[in-house]
N, C-alpha and C positions, 0 to 999 in steps of 0.2 A: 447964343449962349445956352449950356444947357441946365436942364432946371434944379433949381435948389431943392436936392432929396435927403440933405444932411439932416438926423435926429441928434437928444439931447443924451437919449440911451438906449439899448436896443430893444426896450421894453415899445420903446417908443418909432422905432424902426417902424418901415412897411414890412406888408407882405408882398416880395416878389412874385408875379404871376408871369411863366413864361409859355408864351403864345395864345394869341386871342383867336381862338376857334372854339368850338361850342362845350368843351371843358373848360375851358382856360377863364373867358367870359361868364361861366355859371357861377365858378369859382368869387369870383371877383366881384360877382353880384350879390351870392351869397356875405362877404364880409365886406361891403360896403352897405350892407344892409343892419351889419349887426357894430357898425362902429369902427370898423378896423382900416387903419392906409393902407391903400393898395397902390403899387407899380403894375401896370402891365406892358413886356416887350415882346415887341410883334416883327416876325422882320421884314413880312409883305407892308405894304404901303396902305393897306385897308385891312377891316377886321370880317372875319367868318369862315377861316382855312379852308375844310374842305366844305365846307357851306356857304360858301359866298354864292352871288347872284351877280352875272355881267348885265348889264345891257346896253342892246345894239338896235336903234334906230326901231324902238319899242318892243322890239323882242327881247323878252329875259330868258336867260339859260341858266340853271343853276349849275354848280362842280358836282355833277353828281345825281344822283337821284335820295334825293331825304323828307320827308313826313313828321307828322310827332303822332303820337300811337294815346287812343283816346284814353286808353288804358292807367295812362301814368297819372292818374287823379291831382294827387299833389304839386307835380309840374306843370301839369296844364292847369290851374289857378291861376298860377303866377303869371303863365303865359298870357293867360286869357286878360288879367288887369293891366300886362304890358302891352297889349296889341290891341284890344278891346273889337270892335267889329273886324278889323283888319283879318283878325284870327278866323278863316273860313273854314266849312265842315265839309270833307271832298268823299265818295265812294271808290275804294280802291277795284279796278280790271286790270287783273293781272291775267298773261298768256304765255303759253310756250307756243315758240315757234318752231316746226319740224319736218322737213321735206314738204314744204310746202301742205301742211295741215296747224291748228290751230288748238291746242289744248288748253283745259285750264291750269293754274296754277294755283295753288298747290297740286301735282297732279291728283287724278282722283280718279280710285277704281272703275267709275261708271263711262270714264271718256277712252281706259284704254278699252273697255271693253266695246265702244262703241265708235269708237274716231279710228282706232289702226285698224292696219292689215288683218284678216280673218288669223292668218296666220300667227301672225305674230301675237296678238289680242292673245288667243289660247293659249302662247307659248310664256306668254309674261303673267297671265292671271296663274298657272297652272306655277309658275316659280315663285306667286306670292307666296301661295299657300302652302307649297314646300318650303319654304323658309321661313313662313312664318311656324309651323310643324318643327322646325329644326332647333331656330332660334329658341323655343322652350325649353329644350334640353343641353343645350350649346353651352360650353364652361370658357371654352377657348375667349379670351381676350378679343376684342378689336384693336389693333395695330393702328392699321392704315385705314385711309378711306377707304377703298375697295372694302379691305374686310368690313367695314361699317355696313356698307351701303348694299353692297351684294348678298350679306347673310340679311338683309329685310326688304328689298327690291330684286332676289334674285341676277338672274345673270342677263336675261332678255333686256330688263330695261337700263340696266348699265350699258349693256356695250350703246344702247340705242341713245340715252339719254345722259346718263349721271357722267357715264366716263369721258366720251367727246369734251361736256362744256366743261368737266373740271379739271380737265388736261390744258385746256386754252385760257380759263380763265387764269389758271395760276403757271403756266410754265413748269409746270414739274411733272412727272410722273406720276399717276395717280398711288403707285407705292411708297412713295418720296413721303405723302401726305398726310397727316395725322388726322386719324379716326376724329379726333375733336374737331373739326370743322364742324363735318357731318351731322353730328351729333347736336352741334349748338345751332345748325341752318338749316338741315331738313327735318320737312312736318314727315309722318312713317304715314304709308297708308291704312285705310281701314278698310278691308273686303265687306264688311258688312253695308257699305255705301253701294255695293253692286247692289246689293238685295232692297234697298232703300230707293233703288231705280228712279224715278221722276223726280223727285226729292232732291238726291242727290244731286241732280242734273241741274237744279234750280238753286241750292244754295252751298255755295263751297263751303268745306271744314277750311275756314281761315278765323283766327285773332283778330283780326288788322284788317277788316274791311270797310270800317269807315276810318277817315283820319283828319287829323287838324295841320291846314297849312295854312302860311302866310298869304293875301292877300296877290303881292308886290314880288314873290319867289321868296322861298326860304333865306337869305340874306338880308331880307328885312328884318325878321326876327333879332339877326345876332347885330346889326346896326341901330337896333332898337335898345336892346340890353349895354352895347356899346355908350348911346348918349345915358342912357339912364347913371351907369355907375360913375360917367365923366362929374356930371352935376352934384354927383353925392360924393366927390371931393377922390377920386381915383385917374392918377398922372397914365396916359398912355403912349408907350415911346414905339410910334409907329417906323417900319423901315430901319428897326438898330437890332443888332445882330448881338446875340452875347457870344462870349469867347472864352469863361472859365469862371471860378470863384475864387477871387481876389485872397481873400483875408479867412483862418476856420482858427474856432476857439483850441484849444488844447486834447478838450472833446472830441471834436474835430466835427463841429457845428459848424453851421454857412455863417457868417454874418457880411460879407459882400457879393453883389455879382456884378462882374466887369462887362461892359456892352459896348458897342463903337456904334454914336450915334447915324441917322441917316445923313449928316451932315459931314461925317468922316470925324466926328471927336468921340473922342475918348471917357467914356463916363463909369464911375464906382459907384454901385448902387447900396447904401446900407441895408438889412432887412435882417426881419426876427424870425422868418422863415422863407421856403421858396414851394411855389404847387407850380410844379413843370408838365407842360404838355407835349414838349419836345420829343423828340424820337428819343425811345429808351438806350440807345445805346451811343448817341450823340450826349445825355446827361452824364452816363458817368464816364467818359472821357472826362469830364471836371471832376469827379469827384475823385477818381482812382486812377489819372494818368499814369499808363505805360506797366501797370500791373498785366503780365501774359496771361493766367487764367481769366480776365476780366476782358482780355483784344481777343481768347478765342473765342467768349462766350460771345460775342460781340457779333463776331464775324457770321455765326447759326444765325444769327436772326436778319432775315431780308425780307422783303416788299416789293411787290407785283407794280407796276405800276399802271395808270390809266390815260391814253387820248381821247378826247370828244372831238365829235364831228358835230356839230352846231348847224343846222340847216333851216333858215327863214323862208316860209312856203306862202304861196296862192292858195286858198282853200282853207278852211279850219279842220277838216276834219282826216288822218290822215293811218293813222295804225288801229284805235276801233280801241284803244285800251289804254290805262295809264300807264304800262309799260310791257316787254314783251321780251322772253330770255329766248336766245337763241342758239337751240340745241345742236345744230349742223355744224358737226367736224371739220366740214369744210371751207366754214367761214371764220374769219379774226373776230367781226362784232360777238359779244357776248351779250349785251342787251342794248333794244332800243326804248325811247322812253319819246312821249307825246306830252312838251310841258301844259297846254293847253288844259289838261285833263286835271293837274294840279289847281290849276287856278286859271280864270276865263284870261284872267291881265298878262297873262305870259306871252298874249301875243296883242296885236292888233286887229282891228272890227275886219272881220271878210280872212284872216290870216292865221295860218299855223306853224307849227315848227315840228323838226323831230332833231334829236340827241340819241346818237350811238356813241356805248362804250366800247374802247378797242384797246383791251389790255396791252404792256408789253412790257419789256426789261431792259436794261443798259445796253447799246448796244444792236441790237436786234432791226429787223426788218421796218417794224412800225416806228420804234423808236429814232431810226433813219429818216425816215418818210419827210419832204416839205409837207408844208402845209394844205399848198394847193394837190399836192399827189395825195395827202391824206383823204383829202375832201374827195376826189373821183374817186379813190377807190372805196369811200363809204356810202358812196350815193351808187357804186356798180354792187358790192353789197344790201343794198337796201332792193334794185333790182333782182337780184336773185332769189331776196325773199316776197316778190311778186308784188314790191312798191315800186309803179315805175315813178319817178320825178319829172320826168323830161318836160322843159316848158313851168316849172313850176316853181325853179329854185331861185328868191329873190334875192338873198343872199348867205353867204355860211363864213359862220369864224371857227377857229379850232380853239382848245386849251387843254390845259395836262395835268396830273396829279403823279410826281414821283413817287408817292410813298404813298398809294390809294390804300394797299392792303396787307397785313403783315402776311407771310406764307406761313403756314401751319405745319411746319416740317417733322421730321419723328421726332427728333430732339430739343424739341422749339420750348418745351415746359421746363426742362432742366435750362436752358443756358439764359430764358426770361426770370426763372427766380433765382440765380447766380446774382443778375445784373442788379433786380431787386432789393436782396441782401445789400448791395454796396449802396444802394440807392437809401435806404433805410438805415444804415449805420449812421451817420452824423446826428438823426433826433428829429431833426427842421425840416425833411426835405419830401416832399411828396409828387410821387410820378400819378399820374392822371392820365383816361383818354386813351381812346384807339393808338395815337401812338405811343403815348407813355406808358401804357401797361402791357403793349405789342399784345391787343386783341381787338377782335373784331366786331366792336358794337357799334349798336344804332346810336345818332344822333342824339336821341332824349337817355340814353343809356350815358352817355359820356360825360352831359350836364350831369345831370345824377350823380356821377362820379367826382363832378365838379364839387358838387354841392357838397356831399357827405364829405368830401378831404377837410372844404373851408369851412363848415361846420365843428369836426374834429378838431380842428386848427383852433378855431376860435375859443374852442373846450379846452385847449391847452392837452388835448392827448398827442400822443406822438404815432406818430404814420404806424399804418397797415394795410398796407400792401393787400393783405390775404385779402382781408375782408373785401376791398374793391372789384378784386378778380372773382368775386362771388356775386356780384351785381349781377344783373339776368338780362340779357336779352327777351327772352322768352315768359309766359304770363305763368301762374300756376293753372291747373286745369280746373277750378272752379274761375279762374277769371275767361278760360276759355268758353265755358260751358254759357256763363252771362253777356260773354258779345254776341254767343253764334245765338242767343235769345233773342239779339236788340232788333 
C-alpha cells in the first residue's frame, strides 16, 4: 500500500525533494533539521547518485572520483558530527599522465621546464610569456575554450595537453566549447614558479591538497545523511519515478507530484513546494509541456557521459597517486584513479584496485562495448600507460553515468536560463545540483546548493536561480593563500 502523504492544508503539505544525490539529500537535511516534512523520490533503488559506493567482495568503488574540500568550514561541521571519526583527513597526489612521462597536476612552470622535451620545454615556456605579454593588452572576448586557454597557455601546450584531453573528454570540438569551462576548471600558470625553482618543485600551487573523506567510500556519507533525515520523520520513496505535476494553483504553483511507485502504483504527492535535482530539462517537460521555444532550449543542453572499469588487484600499491588525467590523444581513458589513496578500506589487507574513466555518448564506440570488451580494453589501456596487470587482476565490474557531465557548448548559458525562467515561474519550484542547474560543481558545491534552496525555502523566499549559479567551485585567493600556508 502506499503511504499515507495526505495534509490538512497545504501549509501543512511536504516539501517534495526529487532525487537523493548529494543536493537532493543536503536539502532534505537542511529542513528536516528545521521542522519541515519532507518526501524524498529517488528512482534508483538506493541513495547517493553520482556518489554512491558499490561494493564487491571488499572492494569499494565509488561512481566517480569525489572529496569534500577542507575549505567549506560550515559544511564540514556538520559532516564532521555526522560521521565523527569515520570522517578521515587524506593528502591529495594528483598527475598528468603523457607519453609516458609523469607531471604534476596542477601543471606547473617548473616541470614543463624540467620533465619535457628540451625542445618543446623552450617552445611552451617562450608562449607563456608571449601570452601572458599579450593577454594584458588583449580586448577580444574569449569565445571558446581554445581562445581561453591558448591566449594563457599559448599554443605548445594546447596542441600537447589541453586540446587532446578536452576534445575526448567531452566529444566536441574544442571550438564547439565554451570559454566557461576553462575558466571555472583551470588553475593559469604562474612563470614565477620557474624562478622559485626547488620550491616550486616541492610544493604545488593547489587549494585542495588535503581533503576529508569517508572512512567506508564516499557513499557512506550520503547513506549516513539518508538514515539521519528518515529518523527525523522524512518518507523516502526509493525506485518511483515521477511523471508530471498533477494539480497548479491558478498561479500556476505546484501543489502535486504524480510518481508510479517501485511497486508499479500509482501515487499523488501533495507539497508546499518542490527542490528538484533532476536533469533540468527533464523538470520542465512538467512544468511547460510541449511549449517549442522550451523543446529547443531543451535540446542545447546535453551530457557527456562516463563508463568505469573497476579492477580488484594483488598488490596495494599501484598508480603512485590518488588519481592520474590522461593527456594522450590516443587513448579513450581520460582519468585513472587509485581508491586505496582515498581511504586504506577501499580495499583489502595485501589488495588494491584501480578505476579508469572512459567517457562516451549515445550510441558511440564505448557506449557499445560489453562489459567484458570494456574491461580488456581498459586493462590494454592501462598497459600502454606502462601499468602492466598481467597476473594481477582478481576481479573487475563495470558501471556507468549517463549524464556524468553537462557539455558547455557556445550556447549552453542562454538556453540554461530560458529553461530556468520556466523553472522559476510558478513561485515553489527550485532546480538544484549539477544537473538541475546544468553546471559543473563539486560534490560539497551541490550540497551547498542543497542547503541555501532549503534554507531559502524554509524563509518562505521564492526561488533564485541566479543566486545558486553564483556559488563557486573555486575559493577566493585569500582562502588560497591559507591552505598553500597549512
Amino acid at each position: 500500500m502506499p503511504p499515507n502523504l495526505e495534509s490538512s492544508s497545504p501549509d501543512d503539505a511536504p516539501v517534495v525533494v526529487l532525487g537523493a544525490g548529494p543536493a537532493g539529500l543536503a536539502a532534505a537535511w537542511e529542513l528536516v533539521d528545521r521542522g519541515v516534512p519532507v518526501v524524498i523520490v529517488e528512482r534508483n533503488g538506493s541513495v547517493g547518485g553520482l556518489c554512491a559506493t558499490a561494493e564487491h567482495g571488499g572492494f569499494r568503488f565509488d561512481l566517480g572520483g569525489h572529496r569534500i574540500l577542507k575549505r567549506r568550514s560550515g559544511l564540514v561541521r556538520r559532516l564532521r558530527t555526522l560521521l565523527g571519526d569515520d570522517l578521515i583527513e587524506r593528502e591529495r597526489q594528483s598527475v598528468i599522465l603523457w607519453r609516458n612521462r609523469r607531471l604534476r597536476y596542477p601543471l606547473a612552470a617548473w616541470d614543463i621546464a624540467t620533465q619535457l622535451p628540451a625542445g618543446m620545454s623552450i617552445r611552451a615556456l617562450r608562449d607563456l610569456a608571449v601570452a601572458r605579454t599579450r593577454r594584458a593588452v588583449r580586448t577580444r572576448p574569449d569565445v571558446s575554450f581554445r581562445d581561453w586557454t591558448t591566449a594563457r597557455f599559448g599554443q605548445t601546450l594546447y596542441d600537447s595537453f589541453f586540446g587532446p584531453y578536452t576534445e575526448k573528454l567531452w566529444g566536441v570540438r574544442d571550438t564547439e566549447l565554451s570559454a566557461d569551462w576553462a575558466s571555472q576548471r583551470i588553475s593559469s600558470l604562474n612563470l614565477a614558479d620557474l624562478w622559485r625553482g626547488w620550491r616550486a618543485s616541492r610544493t604545488p600551487r593547489t587549494h585542495s591538497r588535503m581533503f576529508l573523506y569517508p572512512r567506508l567510500g564516499i557513499g557512506q556519507l550520503f547513506d549516513q545523511i539518508a538514515t539521519h533525515v528518515a529518523a527525523n520523520g522524512a518518507k523516502m520513496l526509493l525506485g518511483a519515478t515521477v511523471h508530471g505535476f498533477g494539480e497548479r494553483t491558478p498561479s500556476g504553483r505546484v501543489t502535486r507530484v504524480d510518481v508510479t511507485l517501485a511497486d508499479g502504483m500509482p501515487l499523488s504527492l501533495p507539497c508546499r513546494a518542490v527542490i528538484s535535482t533532476i536533469a533540468l530539462q527533464t523538470l520542465v517537460q512538467f512544468l511547460a509541456p510541449g511549449e517549442p521555444e522550451i523543446a529547443s532550449a531543451s535540446a542545447r543542453l546535453r551530457h557527456r557521459g562516463l563508463r568505469f572499469v573497476n579492477l580488484a588487484l594483488r598488490g596495494e600499491s599501484w598508480l603512485g597517486a590518488t588519481w592520474a588525467y590522461v593527456a594522450d590523444g590516443d587513448l579513450a581513458t581520460t582519468r585513472v584513479q587509485e581508491p586505496r589513496r582515498r581511504s586504506p578500506e577501499m580495499a583489502p589487507p595485501g589488495c588494491g584496485s584501480l578505476m579508469l574513466e572512459i567517457p562516451f555518448s549515445p550510441g558511440d564506440r564505448i557506449a557499445q562495448m560489453s562489459d567484458a570488451n570494456l574491461v580488456e580494453f581498459g586493462v590494454g589501456e592501462l598497459r600502454g600507460l606502462g601499468i602492466d596487470l598481467a597476473g594481477h587482476v582478481l576481479a573487475s565490474y563495470t558501471a556507468a553515468a549517463q549524464d556524468a557531465y553537462p557539455i558547455y557548448s557556445l550556447d549552453y548559458a542562454a538556453a540554461r536560463a530560458r529553461l530556468l525562467d520556466a523553472v522559476g515561474a510558478p513561485g515553489n519550484v527550485w532546480s538544484v545540483g549539477r544537473q538541475g542547474l546544468f553546471r559543473y560543481v563539486f560534490m560539497d558545491t551541490a550540497m551547498e546548493m542543497g542547503i541555501a534552496a532549503a534554507s531559502a525555502l524554509a524563509n518562505r523566499s521564492t526561488p533564485d536561480h541566479d543566486a545558486l549559479l553564483t556559488m563557486d567551485n573555486n575559493p577566493s585567493l585569500q582562502e588560497v593563500q591559507d591552505s598553500h600556508a597549512d
